[in-house]
N, C-alpha and C positions, 0 to 999 in steps of 0.2 A: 454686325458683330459676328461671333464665331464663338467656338470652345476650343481652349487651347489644353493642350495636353505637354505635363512637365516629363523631363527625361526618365524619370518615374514611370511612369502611366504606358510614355512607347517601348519602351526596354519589357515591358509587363504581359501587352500588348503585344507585342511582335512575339513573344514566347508563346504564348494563347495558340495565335492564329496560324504558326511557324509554317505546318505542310499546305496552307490555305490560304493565299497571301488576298485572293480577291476577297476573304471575308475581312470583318472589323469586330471589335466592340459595339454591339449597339445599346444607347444608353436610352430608356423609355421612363417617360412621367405614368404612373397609371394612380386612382382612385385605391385608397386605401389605408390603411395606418390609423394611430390615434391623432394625427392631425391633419389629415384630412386627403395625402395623396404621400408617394413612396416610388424610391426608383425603382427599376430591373434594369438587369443587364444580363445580356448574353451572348455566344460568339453567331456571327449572320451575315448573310452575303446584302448589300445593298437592294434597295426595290423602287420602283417608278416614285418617284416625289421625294425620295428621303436625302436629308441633307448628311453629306460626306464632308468631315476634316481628318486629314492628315497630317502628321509631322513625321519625316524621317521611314517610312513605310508603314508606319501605322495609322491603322483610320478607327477612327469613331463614326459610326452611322445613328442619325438622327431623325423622326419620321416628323413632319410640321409641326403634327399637334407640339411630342412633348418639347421639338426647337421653342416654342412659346415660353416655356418655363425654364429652359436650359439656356438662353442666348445669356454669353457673360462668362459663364461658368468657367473653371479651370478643375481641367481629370487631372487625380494626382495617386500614386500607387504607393503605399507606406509597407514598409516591413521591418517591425519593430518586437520587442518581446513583447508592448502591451497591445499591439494593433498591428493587423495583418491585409490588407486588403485596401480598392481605390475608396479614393476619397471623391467626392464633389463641392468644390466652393463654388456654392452659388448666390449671388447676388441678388437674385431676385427670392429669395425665402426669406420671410417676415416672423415667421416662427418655426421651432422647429421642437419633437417631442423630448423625453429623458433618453429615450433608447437611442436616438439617433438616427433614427431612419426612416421618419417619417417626418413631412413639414408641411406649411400653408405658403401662400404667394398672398 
């Protein structure tokens, strides 16, 4: 499987990265939150092992570990009055906190 990114997310994406085209979004699993783990994200050029998707010249870069907790997923970028920023549907989270940004597998 893979992460697929909605026309959202690369439109979002490509404005990020614009004068930088070898970097991507990278999206990491780390330890933390009230449920027990929490994304990051930040803009980064790819590294030896890490898993790369793109659509349309946007990449998302993924390191194995957190690929484990992210296979499935779909990035999605909202700009709305009550919500501003990407989203992650992810499949594989079993719970997730009230704030929203923290979850279990």
């Amino acid at each position: 499987m893979a992460i697929e990114l909605t026309d959202g997310a690369v439109f979002r994406i490509l404005n990020l990265t614009g004068s930088e085209p070898a970097k991507g979004l990278r999206v990491k699993v780390v330890g933390g939150g009230c449920s027990g783990l929490q994304y990051k994200m930040d803009i980064d050029a790819p590294k030896k092992g890490d898993k790369v998707f793109e659509k349309d010249g946007a990449r998302v870069v993924v390191d194995r570990k957190s690929f484990l907790y992210l296979n499935g997923t779909v990035l999605d970028f909202e700009d709305s009055l009550m919500n501003t920023g990407f989203t992650l549907n992810n499949p594989n989270v079993k719970r997730s906190c009230g704030c929203g940004q923290s979850f279990s597998v």
